[in-house]
N, C-alpha and C positions, 0 to 999 in steps of 0.2 A: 774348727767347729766340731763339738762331741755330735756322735751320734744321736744321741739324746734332745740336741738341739736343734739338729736337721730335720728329727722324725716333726717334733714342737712346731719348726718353723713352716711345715709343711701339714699341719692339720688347717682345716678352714677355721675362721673364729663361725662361732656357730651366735647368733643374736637371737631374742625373743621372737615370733613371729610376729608377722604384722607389721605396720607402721612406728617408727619410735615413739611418733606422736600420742598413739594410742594408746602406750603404756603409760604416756607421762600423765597423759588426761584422766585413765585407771587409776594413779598412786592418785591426784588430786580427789577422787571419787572415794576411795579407800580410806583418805585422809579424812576427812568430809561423816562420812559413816563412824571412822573411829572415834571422834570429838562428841558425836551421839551418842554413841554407846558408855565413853568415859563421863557421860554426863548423867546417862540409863542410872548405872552402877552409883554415881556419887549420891545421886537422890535415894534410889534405893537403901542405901547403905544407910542412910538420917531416919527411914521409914519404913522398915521391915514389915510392918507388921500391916501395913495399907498394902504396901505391893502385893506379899503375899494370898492379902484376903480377894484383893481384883485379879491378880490375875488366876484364881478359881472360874470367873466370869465369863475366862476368853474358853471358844474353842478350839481344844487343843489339836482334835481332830481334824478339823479343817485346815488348822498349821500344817500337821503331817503330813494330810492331803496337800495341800501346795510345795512343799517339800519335794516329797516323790514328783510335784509333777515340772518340780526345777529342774531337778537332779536329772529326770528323762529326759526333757528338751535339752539338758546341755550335753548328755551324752549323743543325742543325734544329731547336735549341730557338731560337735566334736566329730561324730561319722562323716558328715557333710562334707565337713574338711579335711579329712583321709583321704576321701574319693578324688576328690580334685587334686592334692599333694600328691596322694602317693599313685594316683590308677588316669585321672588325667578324666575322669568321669564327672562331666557337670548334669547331667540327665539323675544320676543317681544321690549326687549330691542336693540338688533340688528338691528329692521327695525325702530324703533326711532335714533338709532344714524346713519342709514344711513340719514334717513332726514335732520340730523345735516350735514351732508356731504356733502349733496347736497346745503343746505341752504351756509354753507361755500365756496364750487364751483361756486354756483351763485354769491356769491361778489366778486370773482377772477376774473369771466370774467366781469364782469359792470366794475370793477378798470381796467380792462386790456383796456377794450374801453376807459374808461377816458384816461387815460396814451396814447393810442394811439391818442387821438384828441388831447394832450398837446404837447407832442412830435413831432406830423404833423402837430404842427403852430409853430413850432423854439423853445421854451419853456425848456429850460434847468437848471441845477442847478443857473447856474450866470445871470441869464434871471433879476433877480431880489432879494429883501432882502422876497419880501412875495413867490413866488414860490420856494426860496431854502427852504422853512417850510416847503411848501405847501408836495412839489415833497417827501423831506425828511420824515417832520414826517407821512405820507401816505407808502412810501414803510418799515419805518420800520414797520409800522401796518401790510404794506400786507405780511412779510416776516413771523410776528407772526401767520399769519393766518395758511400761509403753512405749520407750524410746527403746527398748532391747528390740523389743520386737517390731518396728517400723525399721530399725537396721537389718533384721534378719529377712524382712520381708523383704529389702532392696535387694541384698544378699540373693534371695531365693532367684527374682527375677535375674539380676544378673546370669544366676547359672542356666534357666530355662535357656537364654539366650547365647547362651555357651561359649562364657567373657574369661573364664579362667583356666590357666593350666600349669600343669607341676610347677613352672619355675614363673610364673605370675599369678599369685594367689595372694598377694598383699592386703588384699583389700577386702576377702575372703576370711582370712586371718586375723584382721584385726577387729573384725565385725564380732568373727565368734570369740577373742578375747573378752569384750564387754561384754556380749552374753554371758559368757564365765563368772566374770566381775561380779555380774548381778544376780546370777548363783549362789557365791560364794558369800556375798553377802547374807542373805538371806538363812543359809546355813549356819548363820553366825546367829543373827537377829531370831531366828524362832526360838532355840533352846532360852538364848538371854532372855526376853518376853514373854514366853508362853510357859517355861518349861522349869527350868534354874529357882529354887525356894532360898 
């Protein structure tokens, strides 16, 4: 045996966090979003010139705004789970995944105001080929959310009650993978929808 082999056979295999399960269920979820978005793109591509003029309609601002307020709930739940991995801290962890909470609540109601100013101008699924995207791949986003954040909320309780630590955070872990997930999405979905001419 080279050295070289010893040092190999002697590193740990290092896996995603989390449960495997949850990643599998994540690519299903990703897969799922990507068949949308390849479908966004194909219609758009027949009809430039619709897409472009509705999505002047949307506001862009309120995109942003739920943006920023992804982008911060997942960086605090990302904190969340530092605190427990790496410092063994579920007290501290708790009030990081509240902020995820609240950061998640905050783009529930901004999408609820959108939805209501779409809805109070006639705007329905057969309104058109770019508002049935628009409307569709948006609630199945917001629908992810509600499930992110009833996960994070379990999440949270667990730690008040102070269930996880450095080498048992499995379930910690994979809670804030999907929140990710549904980040990450989202990231994707405003510039293609709101933003992209």
């Amino acid at each position: 045996m080279t050295p070289t082999t010893a040092i190999a056979a002697d590193e740990p295999h290092v896996a995603p966090p989390g449960d495997l399960a949850i990643w599998f269920f994540i690519l299903a979820e990703l897969l799922a979003f990507a068949v949308f978005f390849a479908a966004y793109a194909f219609a758009r591509a027949k009809n430039p010139g619709l897409f472009d003029e509705m999505q002047l309609t949307l506001n862009r601002d309120a995109g942003a705004v739920n943006t920023l307020l992804l982008i911060t709930a997942s960086w605090c739940v990302a904190r969340g789970v530092h605190a427990v991995v790496e410092h063994g801290d579920n007290a501290l962890a708790s009030r990081w995944l509240l902020g995820g909470i609240a950061g998640g609540a905050g783009f529930l109601v901004v999408k609820l105001f959108e939805y209501a100013h779409v809805f109070g101008a006639g705007i329905t699924l057969s309104t058109n080929t770019f508002y049935m995207f628009y409307i569709s791949l948006t609630f199945f986003h917001f629908m992810h959310v509600i499930l992110g954040m009833v996960i994070l909320t379990v999440l949270w309780a667990q730690t008040r009650k102070g269930l996880y630590t450095p080498t048992s955070a499995n379930g910690l872990e994979s809670g804030a993978a999907y929140w990710h997930m549904v980040d990450l999405v989202w990231i994707v979905l405003f510039p293609l929808v709101y933003v992209m001419r």
